[in-house]
TORKOL-4160 file (C-alpha; in steps of 0.2 Angstrom, whole numbers, padded with zeros to 4 digits, m for minus):
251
<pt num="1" X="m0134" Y="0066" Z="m0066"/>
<pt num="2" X="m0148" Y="0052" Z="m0062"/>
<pt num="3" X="m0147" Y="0050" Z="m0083"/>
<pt num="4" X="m0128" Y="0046" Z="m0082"/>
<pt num="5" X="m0129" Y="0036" Z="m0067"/>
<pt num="6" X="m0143" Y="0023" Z="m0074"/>
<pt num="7" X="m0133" Y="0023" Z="m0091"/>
<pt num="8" X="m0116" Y="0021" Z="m0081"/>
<pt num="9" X="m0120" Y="0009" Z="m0068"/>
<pt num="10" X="m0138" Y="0005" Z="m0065"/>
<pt num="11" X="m0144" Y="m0001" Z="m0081"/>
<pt num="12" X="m0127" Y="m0012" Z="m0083"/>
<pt num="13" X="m0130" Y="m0020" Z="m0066"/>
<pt num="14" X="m0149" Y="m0026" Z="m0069"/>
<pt num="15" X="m0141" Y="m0033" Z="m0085"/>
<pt num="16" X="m0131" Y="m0042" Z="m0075"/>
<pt num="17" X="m0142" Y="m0048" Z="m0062"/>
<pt num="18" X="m0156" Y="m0054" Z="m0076"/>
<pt num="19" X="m0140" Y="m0067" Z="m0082"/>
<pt num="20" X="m0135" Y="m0070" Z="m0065"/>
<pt num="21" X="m0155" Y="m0075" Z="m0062"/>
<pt num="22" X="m0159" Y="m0083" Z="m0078"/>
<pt num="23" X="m0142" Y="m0095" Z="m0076"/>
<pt num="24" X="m0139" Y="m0095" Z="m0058"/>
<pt num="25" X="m0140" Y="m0117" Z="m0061"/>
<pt num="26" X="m0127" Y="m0117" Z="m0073"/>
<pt num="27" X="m0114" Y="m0108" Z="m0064"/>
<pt num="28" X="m0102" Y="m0121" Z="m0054"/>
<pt num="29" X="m0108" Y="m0114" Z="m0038"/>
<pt num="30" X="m0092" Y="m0124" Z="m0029"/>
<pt num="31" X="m0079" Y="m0116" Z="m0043"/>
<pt num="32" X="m0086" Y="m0098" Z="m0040"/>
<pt num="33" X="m0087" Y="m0099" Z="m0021"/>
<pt num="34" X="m0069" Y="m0108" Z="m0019"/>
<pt num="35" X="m0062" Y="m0093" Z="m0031"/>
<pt num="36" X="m0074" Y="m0081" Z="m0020"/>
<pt num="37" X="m0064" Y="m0087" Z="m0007"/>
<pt num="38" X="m0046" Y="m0087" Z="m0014"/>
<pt num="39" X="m0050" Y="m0065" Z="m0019"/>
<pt num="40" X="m0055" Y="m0062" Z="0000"/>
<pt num="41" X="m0040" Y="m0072" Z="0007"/>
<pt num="42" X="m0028" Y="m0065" Z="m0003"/>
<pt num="43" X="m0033" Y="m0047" Z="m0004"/>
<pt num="44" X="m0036" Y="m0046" Z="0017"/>
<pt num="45" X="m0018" Y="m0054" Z="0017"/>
<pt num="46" X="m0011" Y="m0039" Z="0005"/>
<pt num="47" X="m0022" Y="m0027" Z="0015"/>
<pt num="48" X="m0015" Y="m0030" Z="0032"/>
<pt num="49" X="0004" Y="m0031" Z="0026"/>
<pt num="50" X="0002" Y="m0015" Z="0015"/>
<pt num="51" X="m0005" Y="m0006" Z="0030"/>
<pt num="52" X="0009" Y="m0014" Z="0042"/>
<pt num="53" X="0019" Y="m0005" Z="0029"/>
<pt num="54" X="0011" Y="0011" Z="0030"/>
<pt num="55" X="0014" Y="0011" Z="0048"/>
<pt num="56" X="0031" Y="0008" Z="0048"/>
<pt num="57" X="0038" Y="0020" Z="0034"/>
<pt num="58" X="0024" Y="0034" Z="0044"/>
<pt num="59" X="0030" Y="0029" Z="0061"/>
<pt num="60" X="0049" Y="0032" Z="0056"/>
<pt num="61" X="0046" Y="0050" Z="0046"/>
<pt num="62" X="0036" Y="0055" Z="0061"/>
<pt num="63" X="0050" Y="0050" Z="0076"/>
<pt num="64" X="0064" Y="0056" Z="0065"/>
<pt num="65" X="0057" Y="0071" Z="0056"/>
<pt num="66" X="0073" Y="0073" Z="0043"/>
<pt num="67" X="0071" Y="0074" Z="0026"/>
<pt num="68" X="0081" Y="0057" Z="0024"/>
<pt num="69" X="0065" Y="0049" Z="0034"/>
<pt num="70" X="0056" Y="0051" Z="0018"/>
<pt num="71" X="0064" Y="0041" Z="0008"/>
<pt num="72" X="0055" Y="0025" Z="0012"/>
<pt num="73" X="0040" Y="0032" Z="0010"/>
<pt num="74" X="0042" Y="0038" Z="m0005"/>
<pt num="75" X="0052" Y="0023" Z="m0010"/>
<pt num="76" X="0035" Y="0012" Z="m0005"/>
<pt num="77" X="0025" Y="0021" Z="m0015"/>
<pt num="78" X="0032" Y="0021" Z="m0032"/>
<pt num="79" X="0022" Y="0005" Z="m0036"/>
<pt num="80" X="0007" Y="0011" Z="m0038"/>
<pt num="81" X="0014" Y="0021" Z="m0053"/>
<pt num="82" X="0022" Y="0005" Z="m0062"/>
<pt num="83" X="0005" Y="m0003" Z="m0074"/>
<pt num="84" X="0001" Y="m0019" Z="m0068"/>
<pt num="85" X="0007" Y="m0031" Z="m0081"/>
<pt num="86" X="0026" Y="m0023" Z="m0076"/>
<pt num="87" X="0026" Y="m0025" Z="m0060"/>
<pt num="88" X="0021" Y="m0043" Z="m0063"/>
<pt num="89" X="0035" Y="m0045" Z="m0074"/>
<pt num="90" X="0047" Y="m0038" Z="m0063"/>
<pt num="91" X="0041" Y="m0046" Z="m0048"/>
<pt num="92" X="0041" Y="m0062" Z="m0057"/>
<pt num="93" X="0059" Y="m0059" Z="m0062"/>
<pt num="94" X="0066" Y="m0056" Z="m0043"/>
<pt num="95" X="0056" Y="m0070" Z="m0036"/>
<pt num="96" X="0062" Y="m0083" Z="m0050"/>
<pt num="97" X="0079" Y="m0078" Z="m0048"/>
<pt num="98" X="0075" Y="m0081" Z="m0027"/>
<pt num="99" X="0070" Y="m0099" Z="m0031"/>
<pt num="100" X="0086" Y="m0101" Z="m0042"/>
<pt num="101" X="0093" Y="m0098" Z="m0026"/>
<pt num="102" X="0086" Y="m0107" Z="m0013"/>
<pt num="103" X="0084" Y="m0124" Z="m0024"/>
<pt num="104" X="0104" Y="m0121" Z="m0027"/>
<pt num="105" X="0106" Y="m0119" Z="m0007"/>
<pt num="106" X="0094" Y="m0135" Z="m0004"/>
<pt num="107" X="0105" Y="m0145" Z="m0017"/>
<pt num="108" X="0122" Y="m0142" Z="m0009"/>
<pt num="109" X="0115" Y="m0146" Z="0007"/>
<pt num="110" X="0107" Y="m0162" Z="0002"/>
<pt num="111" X="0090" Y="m0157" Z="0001"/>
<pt num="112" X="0083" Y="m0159" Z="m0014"/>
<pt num="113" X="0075" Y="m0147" Z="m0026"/>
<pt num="114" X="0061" Y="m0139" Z="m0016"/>
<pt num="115" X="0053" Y="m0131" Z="m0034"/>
<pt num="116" X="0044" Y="m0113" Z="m0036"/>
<pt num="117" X="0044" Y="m0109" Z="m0018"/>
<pt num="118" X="0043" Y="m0091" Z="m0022"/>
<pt num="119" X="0038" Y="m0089" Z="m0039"/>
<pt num="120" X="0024" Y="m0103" Z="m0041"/>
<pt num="121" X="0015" Y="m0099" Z="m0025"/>
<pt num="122" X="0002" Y="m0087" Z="m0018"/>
<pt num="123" X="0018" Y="m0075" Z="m0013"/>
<pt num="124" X="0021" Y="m0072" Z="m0029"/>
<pt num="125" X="0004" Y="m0063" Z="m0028"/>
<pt num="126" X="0005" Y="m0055" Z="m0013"/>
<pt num="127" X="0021" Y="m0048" Z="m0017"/>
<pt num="128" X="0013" Y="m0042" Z="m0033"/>
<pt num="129" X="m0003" Y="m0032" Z="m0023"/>
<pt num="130" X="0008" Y="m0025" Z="m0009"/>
<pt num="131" X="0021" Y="m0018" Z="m0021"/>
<pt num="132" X="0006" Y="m0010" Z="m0031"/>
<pt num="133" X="m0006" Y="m0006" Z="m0019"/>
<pt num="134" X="0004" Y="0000" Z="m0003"/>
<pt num="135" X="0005" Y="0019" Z="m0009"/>
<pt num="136" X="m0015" Y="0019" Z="m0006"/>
<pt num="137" X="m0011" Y="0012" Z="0013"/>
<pt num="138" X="0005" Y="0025" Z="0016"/>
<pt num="139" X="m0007" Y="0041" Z="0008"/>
<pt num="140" X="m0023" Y="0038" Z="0019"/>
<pt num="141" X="m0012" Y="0033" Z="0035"/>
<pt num="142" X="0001" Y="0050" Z="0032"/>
<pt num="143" X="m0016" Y="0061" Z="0029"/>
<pt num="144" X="m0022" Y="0055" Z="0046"/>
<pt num="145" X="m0005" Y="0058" Z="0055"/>
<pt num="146" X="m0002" Y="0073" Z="0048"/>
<pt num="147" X="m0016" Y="0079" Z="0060"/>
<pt num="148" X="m0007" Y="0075" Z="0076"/>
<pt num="149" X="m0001" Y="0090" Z="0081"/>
<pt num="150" X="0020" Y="0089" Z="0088"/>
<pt num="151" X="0015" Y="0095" Z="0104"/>
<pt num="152" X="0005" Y="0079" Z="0107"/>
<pt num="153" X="0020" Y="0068" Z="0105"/>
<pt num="154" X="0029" Y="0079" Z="0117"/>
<pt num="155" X="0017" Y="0080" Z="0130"/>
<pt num="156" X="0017" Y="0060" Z="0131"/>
<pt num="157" X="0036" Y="0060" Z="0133"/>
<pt num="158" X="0037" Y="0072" Z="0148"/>
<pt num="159" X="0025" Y="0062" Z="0156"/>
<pt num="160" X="0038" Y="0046" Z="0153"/>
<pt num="161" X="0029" Y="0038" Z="0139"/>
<pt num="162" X="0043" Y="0028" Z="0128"/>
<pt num="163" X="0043" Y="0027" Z="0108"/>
<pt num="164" X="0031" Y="0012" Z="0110"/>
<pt num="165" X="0022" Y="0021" Z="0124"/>
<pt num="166" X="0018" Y="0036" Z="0112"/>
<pt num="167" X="0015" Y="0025" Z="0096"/>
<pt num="168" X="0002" Y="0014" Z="0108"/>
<pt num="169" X="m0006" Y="0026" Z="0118"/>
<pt num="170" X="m0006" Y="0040" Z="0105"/>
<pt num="171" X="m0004" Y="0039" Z="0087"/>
<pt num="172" X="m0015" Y="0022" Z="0086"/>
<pt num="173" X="m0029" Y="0029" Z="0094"/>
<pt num="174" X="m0030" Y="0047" Z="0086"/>
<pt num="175" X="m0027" Y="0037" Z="0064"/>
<pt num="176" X="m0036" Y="0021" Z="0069"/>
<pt num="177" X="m0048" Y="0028" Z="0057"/>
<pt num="178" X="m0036" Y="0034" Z="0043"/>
<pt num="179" X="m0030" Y="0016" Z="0046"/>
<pt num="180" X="m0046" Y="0007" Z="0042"/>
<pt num="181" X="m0050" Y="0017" Z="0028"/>
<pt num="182" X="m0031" Y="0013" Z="0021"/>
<pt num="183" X="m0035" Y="m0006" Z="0024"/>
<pt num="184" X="m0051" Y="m0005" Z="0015"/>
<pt num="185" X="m0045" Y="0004" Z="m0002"/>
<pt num="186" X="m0032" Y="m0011" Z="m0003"/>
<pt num="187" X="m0043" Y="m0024" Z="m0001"/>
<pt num="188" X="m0055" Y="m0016" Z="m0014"/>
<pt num="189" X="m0040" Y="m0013" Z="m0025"/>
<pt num="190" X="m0033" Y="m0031" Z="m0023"/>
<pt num="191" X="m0050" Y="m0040" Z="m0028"/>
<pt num="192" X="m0051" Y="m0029" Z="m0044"/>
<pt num="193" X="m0030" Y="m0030" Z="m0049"/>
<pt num="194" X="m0032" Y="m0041" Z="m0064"/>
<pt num="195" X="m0017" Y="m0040" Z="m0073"/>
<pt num="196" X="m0006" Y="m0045" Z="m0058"/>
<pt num="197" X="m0017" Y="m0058" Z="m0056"/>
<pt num="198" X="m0017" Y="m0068" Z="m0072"/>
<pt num="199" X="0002" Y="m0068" Z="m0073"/>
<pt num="200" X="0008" Y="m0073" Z="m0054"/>
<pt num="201" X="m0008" Y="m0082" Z="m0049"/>
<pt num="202" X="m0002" Y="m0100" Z="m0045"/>
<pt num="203" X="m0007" Y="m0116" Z="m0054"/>
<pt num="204" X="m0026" Y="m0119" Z="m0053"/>
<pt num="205" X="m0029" Y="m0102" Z="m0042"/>
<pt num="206" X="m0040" Y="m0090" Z="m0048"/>
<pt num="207" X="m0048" Y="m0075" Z="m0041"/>
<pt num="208" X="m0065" Y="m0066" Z="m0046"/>
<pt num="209" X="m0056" Y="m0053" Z="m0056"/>
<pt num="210" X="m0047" Y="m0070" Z="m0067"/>
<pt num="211" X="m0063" Y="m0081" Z="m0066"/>
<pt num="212" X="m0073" Y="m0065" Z="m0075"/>
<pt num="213" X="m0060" Y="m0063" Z="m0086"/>
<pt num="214" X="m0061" Y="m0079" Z="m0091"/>
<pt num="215" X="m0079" Y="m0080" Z="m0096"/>
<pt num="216" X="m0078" Y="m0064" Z="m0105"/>
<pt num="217" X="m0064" Y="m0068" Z="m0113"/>
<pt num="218" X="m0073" Y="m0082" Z="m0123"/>
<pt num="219" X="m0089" Y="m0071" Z="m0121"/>
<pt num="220" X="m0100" Y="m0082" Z="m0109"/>
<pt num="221" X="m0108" Y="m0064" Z="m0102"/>
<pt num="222" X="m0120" Y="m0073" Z="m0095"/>
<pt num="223" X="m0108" Y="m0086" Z="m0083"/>
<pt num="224" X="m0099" Y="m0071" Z="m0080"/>
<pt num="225" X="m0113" Y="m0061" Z="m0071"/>
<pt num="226" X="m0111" Y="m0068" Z="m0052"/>
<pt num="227" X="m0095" Y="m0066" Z="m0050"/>
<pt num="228" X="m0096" Y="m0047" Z="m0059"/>
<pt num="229" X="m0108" Y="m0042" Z="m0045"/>
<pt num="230" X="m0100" Y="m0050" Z="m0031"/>
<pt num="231" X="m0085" Y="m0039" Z="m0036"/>
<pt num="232" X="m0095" Y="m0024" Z="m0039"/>
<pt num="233" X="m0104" Y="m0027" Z="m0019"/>
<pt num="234" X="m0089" Y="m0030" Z="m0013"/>
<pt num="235" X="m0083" Y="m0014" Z="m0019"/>
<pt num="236" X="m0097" Y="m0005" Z="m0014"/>
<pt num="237" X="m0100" Y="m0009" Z="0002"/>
<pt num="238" X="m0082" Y="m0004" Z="0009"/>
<pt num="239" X="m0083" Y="0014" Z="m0002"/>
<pt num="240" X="m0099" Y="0017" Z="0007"/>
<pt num="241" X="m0092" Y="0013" Z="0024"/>
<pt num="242" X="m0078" Y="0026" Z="0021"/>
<pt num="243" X="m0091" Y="0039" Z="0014"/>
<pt num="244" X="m0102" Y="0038" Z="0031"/>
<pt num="245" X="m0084" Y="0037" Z="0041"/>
<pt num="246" X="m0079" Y="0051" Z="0033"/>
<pt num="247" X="m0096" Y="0061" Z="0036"/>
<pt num="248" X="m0094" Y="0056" Z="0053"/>
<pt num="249" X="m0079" Y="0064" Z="0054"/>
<pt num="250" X="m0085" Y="0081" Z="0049"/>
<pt num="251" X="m0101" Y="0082" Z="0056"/>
């Protein structure tokens, strides 16, 4: 096991911190953190909607309880099975045919052409990560309510809680966890999502994931290295937090 971990993981990462070392000065510190910058704004973004998401579609199956209650669920899950590259495509394709729209709107009005409003911004991206990534946020938020027993919801009614009342003052506390955990895995999830990323990013914005990607891609390893490990922290630190939450929870 501590053979295939060094060959799988450790060796590659000192590799990678020897060329992050060795060329530390000629890295454009101000490109890598501005693009540092752009990954974490845009993956927190995606996680928080993908987990308001999660709550809704949860909060509905759980007050209704018919088998028709599942079908957004369901229905905001199927991303995560489309390949990346797709779902780009298809996102692309509805919010193109949204700006068609709304520069059509904005002409016969007398507005001008407001250009890619949709398509050629950051929501292009967002759209593309919540799509893909919400299943993770509706899975780890279902596992948690799952766990709240019926009779708690009842109990909180009798004693005149309303719907609010009972989503406020009893499923929030009791999957406050499940609900970290779900924000985490998107947030991880979005910094790594590459394909997505090279195809809707707007003009001049790149991620971590793109500005590897384009060092590699002309095979500058060596430039390539501080952006690498800063996704590989970044992934690491949040998996460990959920593996100690987790081991809290079952102690």
């Amino acid at each position: 096991m501590l053979e295939l971990l060094s060959l799988a993981f450790i060796l590659p990462l000192l590799q990678l911190v020897m060329y992050a070392w060795h060329y530390y000065e000629k890295n454009a510190i101000s490109d890598f953190a501005a693009f540092s910058y752009n990954s974490f704004y845009t993956s927190t973004l995606a996680a928080v909607i993908a987990v308001a998401i999660a709550w809704t579609v949860n909060v509905y199956r759980r007050l209704r309880g018919d088998g028709i209650s599942v079908a957004p669920m369901r229905l905001a899950s199927m991303g995560y099975a489309v390949p990346g590259t797709v779902l780009a495509i298809g996102v692309m394709l509805v919010l193109t045919r949204g700006d068609h729209v709304i520069n059509d709107v904005a002409t016969a009005y007398g507005w001008g052409r407001p250009g890619l409003v949709l398509s050629g911004t950051m929501v292009a991206l967002l759209a593309a990560f919540v799509v893909r990534f919400s299943a993770v946020a509706i899975g780890s938020i279902e596992s948690s309510m799952a766990k709240i027993p019926p009779s708690l919801d009842m109990a909180a009614r009798t004693m005149g809680c309303t719907t609010t009342g009972v989503i406020r003052r009893v499923h929030l506390p009791l999957i406050r966890r499940g609900t970290l955990i779900a924000m985490l895995l998107v947030f991880i999830e979005s910094m790594k999502e590459l394909n997505a990323a090279i195809l809707l990013r707007p003009f001049n914005f790149e991620t971590l994931a793109t500005y590897v990607y384009n060092f590699t891609s002309d095979e500058h390893l060596e430039y390539a290295a501080l952006p690498a490990i800063l996704l590989v922290v970044v992934g690491l630190i949040p998996l460990i937090l959920i593996n100690r939450s987790l081991e809290q929870k079952y102690q």
